[in-house]
N, C-alpha and C positions, 0 to 999 in steps of 0.2 A: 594776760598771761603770756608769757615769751614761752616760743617753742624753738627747739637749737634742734639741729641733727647728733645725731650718733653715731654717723658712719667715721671711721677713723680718718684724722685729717679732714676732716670739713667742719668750717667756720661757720657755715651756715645759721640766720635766728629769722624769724619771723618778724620781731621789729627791725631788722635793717632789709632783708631781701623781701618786702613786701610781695612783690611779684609770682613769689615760688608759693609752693603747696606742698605743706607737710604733711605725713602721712602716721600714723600711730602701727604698733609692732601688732598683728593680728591674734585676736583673743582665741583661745578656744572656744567654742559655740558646743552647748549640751543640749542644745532646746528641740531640735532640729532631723534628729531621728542619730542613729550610727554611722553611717554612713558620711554624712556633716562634720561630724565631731570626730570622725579619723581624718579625714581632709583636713579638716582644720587645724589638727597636733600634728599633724605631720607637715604642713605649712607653714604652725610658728615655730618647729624645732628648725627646721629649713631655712630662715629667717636669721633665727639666732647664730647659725653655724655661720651664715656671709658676715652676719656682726662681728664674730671672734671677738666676745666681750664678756666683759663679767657683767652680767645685769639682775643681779638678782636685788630684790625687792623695787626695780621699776617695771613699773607694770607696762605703760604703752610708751616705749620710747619713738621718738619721730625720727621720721627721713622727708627730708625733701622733694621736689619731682624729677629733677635730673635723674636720678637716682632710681627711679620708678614709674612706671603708667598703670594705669589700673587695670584689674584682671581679676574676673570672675574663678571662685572660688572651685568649681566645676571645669575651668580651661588647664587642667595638670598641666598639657602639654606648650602651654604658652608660655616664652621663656620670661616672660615677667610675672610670673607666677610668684619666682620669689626674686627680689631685687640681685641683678648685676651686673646692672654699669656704675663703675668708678667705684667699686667695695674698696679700695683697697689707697683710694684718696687721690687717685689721678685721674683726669676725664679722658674717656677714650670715646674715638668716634664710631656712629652707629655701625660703618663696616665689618667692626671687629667683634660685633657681639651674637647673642645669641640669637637676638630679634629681626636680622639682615637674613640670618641661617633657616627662621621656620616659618618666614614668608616665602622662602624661595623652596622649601617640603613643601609648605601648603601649596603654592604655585602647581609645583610639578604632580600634587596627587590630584588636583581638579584638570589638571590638562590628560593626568592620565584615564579618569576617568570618562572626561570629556571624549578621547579618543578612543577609547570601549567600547563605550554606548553608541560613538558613533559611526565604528566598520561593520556591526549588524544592522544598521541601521540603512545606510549605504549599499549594504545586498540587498536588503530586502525591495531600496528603492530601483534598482536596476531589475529585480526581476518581477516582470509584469502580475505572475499569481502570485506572488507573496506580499505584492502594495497594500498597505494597509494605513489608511490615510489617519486613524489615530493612532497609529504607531509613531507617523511622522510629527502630531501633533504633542505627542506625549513627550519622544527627544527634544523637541524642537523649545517646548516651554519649559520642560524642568532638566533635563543633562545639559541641554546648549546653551542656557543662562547661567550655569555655574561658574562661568569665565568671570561675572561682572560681581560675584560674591565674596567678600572677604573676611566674613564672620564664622567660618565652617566650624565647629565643634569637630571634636573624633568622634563622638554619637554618631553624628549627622551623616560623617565620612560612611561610621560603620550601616550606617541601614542604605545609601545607594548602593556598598557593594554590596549587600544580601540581596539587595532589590535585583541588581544588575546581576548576581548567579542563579536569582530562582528564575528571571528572561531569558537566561543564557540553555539553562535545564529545562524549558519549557522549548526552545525554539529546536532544541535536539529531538524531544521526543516528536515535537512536532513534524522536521524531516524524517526523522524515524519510521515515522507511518505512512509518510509518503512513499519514501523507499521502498517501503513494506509491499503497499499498492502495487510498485511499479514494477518489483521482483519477483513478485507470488506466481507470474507464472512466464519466468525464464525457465533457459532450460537447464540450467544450474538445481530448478526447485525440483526436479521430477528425477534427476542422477540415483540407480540404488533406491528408488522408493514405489514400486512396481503396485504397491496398491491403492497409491493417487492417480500413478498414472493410468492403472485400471476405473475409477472411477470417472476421470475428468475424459478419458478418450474412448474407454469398450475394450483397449487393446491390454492384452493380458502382464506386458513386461515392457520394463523402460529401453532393451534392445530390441524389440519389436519395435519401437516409436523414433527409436533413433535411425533404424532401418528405411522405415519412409522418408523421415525428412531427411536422411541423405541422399536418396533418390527422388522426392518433389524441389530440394533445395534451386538448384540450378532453374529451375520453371518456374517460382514462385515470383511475384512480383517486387522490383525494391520500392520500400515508403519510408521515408521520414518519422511516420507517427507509430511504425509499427514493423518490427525486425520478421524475417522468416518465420522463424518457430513459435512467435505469436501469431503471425496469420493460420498457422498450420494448427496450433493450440485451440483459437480463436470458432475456427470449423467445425473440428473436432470437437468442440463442448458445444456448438448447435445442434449440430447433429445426434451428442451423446444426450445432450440434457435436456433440449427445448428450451433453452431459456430463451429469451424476448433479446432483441438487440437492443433495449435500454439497457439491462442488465449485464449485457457484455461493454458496452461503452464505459458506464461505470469501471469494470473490472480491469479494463485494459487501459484506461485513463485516455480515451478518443471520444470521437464525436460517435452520435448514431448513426450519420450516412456512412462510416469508413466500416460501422460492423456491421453493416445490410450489407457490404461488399463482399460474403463470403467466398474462398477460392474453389467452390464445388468446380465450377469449369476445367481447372487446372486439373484437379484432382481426376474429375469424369476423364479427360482425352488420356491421362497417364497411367489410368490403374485401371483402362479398360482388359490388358492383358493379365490383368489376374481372374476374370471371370472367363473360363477356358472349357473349350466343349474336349476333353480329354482321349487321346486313343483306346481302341478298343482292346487293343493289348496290355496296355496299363491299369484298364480298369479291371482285366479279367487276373492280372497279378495281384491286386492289390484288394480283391474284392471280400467286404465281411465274412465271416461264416455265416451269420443270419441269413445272408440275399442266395448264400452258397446252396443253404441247406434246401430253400422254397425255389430256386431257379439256376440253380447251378452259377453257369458264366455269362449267362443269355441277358443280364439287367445291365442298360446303358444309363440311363434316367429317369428319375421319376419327377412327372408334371402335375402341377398344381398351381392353383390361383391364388393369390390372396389383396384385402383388400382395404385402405387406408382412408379415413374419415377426410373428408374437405367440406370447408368453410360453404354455408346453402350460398349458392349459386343467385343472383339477381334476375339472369336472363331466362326465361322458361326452359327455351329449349336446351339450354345447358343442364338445368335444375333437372329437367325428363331425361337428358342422356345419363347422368352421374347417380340417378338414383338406384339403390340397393334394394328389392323386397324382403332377401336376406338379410343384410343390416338395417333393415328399415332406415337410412340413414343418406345421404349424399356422401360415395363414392368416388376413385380409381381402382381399377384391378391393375396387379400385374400378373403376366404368364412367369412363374419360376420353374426353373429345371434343376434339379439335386440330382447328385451322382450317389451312389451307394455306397461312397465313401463321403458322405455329407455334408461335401462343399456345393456351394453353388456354380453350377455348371451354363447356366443361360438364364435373363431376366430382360425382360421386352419392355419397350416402353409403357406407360401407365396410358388407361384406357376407361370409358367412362364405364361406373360399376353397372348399368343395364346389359344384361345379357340379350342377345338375341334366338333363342331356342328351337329349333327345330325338330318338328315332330317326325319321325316315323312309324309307317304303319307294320306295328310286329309281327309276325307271320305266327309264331310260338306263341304260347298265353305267360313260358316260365323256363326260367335259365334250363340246360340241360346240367346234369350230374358234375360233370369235367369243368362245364365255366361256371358252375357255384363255385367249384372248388377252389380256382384259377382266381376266382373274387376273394376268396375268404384267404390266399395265398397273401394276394395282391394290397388286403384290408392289413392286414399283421407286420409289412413293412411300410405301409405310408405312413405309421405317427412318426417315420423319421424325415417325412418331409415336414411333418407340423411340428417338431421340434425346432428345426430349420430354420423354419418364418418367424418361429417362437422368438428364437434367440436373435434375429436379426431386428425385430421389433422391441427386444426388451432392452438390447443393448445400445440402441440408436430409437429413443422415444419421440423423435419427431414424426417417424412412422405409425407412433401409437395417437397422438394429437390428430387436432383439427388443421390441416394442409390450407396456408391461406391461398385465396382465390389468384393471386399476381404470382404464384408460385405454378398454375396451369396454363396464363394467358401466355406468358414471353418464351417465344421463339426464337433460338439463336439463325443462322445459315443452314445449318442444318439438318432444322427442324424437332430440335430436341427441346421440352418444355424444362423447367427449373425442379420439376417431380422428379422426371426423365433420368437426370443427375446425382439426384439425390438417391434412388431407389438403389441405381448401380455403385454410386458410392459405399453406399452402408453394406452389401452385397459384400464387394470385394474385401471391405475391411474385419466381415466376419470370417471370408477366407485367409486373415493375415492370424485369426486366433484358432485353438486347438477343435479338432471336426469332434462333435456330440456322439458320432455312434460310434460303438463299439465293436473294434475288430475281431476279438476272439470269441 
């Protein structure tokens, strides 16, 4: 059987140009699902319109291979989809066609892909936490071999770029949280929000907090790993919360030895002049009615001990000095002073909780009339010293813990222990929020 072309102006037959490869006009296919059989009508009407022919009652007329390369029924986008070079009977060269045109699309959407995947790819290898060696292995075998690929479907196109936005949205939320970390406690986070800042520090209002650290600013140390008002933050939730220095490391994205470096030193030598033994004129102006009505103007201070659990002791006789009968427990005391307007007025260094007591021998068997009275005076204002220690322990619960043992032994120049610091610390910062008794 001789097969001739049909394209207009081609002489083309199969018994003289043995060489070439004829192709028949594409059937419609029904067998194949809907999808098929609209592709397919709409590729032999597409077919017919390049013929510009009358062909009715031939069923498959032939073309040649000049004329056409084969192409998958599924490649819409491939311009041999439907025949067109030389429709029109004159041979034009590959330059001019459509086939020159959507190698060099495909070209440019595998390079642009290629250089997508690979500028996150590129950050990530430049920065040291974020290296992730199947990361590298994953570009490196399937986006960086796309270069050598020349069968790309627009499937194929379309699932690397879903692929390549659902890594893109994953790598976002992923810095996201990082940020998250590393912001949660600038001082941007605590602006206007006086009841984190009450929780994370004791301190009642975010211009109380801004207060200090304008004044410890210039003292503070500079780090690299860790700005002022995170050292300042950093303290301040030791001291507020007791959490453990893994938990601040964590929180502040350091190591653990930068958050055992808390700056109580700094804080101890600068806020020693808030704990103030007040004049006597001051105090006689500004004195409760309570202290008024039981002692007129005659109350400077009221003293009291109180006394902070530490970790049992290894060495005996540390273990006998620190022990409590009181708190059945290992002990420090300290000496507090409250003024009657109930700030802390004086607090002595920490001392080991065994009393020393000294008896004397009483001459009387019982109070006389006036010092019952003078006691039962004296009994009705001191729950405003045990309010006092109250508030300085519930506010700063490292006080309320077990004191570990390296927090007694280190001595600075001084002679001051790392307790030492701590006590007058918490002391003064209860003096920076509102006094518990009541003036009128």
């Amino acid at each position: 059987m001789v097969n001739y072309c049909r394209v207009f102006g081609c002489t083309n037959q199969s018994d003289h140009e043995k060489h070439l490869e004829f192709y028949r006009l594409p059937k419609v296919i029904t067998n194949q699902g809907e999808q098929c059989q609209k592709l397919s009508e709409e590729r032999r009407r597409l077919w017919l319109a390049k013929l510009n022919q009358d062909l009715r009652g031939k069923k498959h007329p032939n073309l040649f291979d000049p004329f056409l390369v084969r192409s998958d029924l599924y490649q819409k986008d491939d311009p041999d989809w439907v025949p067109s070079v030389g429709m029109t009977g004159q041979q034009r060269s590959p330059e001019e066609t459509g086939t020159s045109r959507y190698k060099r699309r495909l070209n440019r959407t595998q390079q642009r892909l290629k250089d997508e995947a690979a500028a996150p790819a590129a950050a990530a290898t430049d920065d040291p936490e974020t290296d992730d060696p199947l990361t590298s292995d994953y570009v490196s075998s399937n986006l960086c071999s796309t270069g050598t690929q020349t069968d790309m479907t627009g499937d194929f196109i379309e699932a690397m770029t879903s692929e390549l936005q659902s890594l893109r949205t994953e790598n976002i939320h992923l810095r996201s949280d990082v940020a998250h970390l590393s912001t949660s406690y600038d001082q941007s986070a605590f602006v206007d929000r006086d009841e984190k800042v009450l929780f994370f520090t004791g301190l009642p209002t975010y211009q109380i907090l801004l207060v200090l650290f304008t004044f410890l600013s210039p003292r503070l140390p500079v780090k690299k790993s860790l700005d002022k008002f995170k050292q300042l933050m950093l303290t301040l939730m030791r001291l507020r919360l007791n959490v453990s220095t893994t938990f601040l490391s964590y929180a502040f994205n350091i190591s653990v030895a930068t958050a055992s470096r808390i700056v109580t030193d700094v804080m101890f030598i600068h806020m020693k002049p808030l704990i103030i033994w007040p004049e006597r004129e001051h105090l006689q102006k500004t004195m409760p009615m309570q202290f008024r009505k039981h002692f007129g103007k005659k109350c400077a201070v009221i003293i009291d001990c109180f006394e902070v659990f530490i970790e049992h002791p290894s060495n005996l006789i540390a273990r006998a000095k620190t022990w409590s009968s009181y708190k059945h427990h290992n002990t420090v005391k300290f000496l507090i002073g409250i003024t009657p307007q109930g700030t802390v007025s004086y607090i002595s260094n920490a001392w080991g909780g065994r009393f020393l007591v000294i008896l004397f021998l009483l001459i009387v068997s019982q109070l006389a009339p006036v010092d019952l009275e003078t006691t039962r005076k004296i009994a009705h204002v001191r729950i405003h010293v045990e309010r006092v220690i109250g508030s300085v322990r519930q506010k700063y619960t490292i006080l309320g813990g077990d004191i570990a043992n390296r927090f007694l032994m280190c001595k600075d120049s001084d002679g001051y222990c790392t307790i030492d610091k701590i006590g007058l610390v918490c002391c003064a910062l209860v003096n920076l929020c509102p006094s518990i008794v009541d003036f009128d």
